[in-house]
C-alpha positions as CSV (number, residue, x, y, z in Angstrom):
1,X,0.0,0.0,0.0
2,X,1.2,3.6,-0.8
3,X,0.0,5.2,2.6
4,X,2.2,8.5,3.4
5,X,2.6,8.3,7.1
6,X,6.0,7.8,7.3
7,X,7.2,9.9,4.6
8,X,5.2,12.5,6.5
9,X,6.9,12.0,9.7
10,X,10.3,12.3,8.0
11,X,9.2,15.2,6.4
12,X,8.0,16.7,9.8
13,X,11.2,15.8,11.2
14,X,13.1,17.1,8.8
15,X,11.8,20.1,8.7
16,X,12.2,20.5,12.9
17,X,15.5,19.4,13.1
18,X,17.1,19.6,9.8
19,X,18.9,16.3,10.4
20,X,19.8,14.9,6.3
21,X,19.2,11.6,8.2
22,X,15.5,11.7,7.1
23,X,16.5,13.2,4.0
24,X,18.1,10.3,3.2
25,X,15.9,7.5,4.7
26,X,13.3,9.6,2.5
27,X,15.3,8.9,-1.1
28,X,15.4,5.1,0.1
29,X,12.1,5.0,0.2
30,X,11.6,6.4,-2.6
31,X,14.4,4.5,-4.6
32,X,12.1,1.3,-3.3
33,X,8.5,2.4,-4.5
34,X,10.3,3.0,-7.9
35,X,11.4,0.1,-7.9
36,X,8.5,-1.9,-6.5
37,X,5.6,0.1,-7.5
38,X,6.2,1.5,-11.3
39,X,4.0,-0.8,-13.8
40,X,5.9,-1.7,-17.3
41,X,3.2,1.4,-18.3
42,X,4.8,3.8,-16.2
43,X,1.8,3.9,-13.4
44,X,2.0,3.1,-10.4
45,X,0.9,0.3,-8.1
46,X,0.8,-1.0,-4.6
47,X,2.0,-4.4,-3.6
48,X,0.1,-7.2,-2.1
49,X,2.5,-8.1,0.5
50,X,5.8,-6.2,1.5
51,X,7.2,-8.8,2.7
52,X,7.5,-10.9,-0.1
53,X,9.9,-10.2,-2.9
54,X,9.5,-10.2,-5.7
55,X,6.7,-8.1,-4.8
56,X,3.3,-8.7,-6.3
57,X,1.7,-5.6,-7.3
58,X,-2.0,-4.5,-7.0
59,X,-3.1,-3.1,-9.8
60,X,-4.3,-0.3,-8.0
61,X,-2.9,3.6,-7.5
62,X,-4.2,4.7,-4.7
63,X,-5.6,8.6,-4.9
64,X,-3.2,9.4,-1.8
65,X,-0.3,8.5,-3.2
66,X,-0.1,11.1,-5.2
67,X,-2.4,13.5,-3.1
68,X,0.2,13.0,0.3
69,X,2.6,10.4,-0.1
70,X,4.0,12.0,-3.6
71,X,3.6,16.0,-2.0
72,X,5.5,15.1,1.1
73,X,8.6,13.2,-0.5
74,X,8.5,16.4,-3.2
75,X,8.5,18.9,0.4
76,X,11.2,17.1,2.1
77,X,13.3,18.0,-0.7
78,X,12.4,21.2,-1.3
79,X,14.0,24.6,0.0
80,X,12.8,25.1,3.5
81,X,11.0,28.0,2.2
82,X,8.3,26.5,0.4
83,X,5.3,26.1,2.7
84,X,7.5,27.2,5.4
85,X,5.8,25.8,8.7
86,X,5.1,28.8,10.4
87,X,2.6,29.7,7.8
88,X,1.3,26.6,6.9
89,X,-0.6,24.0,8.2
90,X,-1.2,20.6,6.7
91,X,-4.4,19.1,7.4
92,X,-5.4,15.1,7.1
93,X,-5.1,14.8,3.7
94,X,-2.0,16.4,3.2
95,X,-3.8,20.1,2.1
96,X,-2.0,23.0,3.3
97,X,-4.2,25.7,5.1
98,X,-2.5,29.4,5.3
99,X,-2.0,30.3,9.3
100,X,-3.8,33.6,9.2
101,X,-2.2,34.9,12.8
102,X,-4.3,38.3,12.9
103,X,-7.3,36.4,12.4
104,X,-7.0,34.0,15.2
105,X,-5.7,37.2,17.6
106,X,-9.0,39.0,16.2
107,X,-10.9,36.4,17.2
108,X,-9.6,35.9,20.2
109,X,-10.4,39.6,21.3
110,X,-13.7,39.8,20.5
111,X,-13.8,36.8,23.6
């Protein structure tokens, strides 16, 4: 399965600590879906079982593979800049939401 939690935690990490550890963990990751998940059509697929190799694919591209799994291994690699984490939020399904600080200390006055 293609599921993004872990690519997200490296990216989160990353990010926090700026450790190329995670970085690097990240590419092997990706180096291994390449390998594993890339069709002979160029798609991609899951596998069946992870643990068995050669792997056996699925015939099936999840939406969040590209939607989260894909956007995370694209941020960890980015500049630092781009959707910097003081002004952006990701919510559960990897969509980043602008923090609006004023509005939240607006809000928070009219209490």
């Amino acid at each position: 399965i293609q599921r993004p939690e872990t690519v997200e935690s490296l990216f989160y990490l990353f990010r926090r600590t700026g450790d190329e550890t995670y970085r690097t963990w990240a590419w092997e990751i990706f180096e291994s879906m390449e390998k594993h998940y890339v069709t002979a059509s160029g798609g991609w697929q899951g596998v069946r079982d992870v643990r068995q190799v050669p792997t056996q694919g699925d015939d099936k591209q999840q939406s969040f593979l590209l939607a989260e799994t894909m956007k995370y291994l694209y941020l960890i690699f980015s500049d630092g800049d781009e959707m910097h984490l003081d002004r952006w939020v990701f919510n559960t399904e990897a969509h980043p939401v602008r923090i609006t600080h004023g509005d939240v200390e607006a809000r928070h006055r009219r209490r």
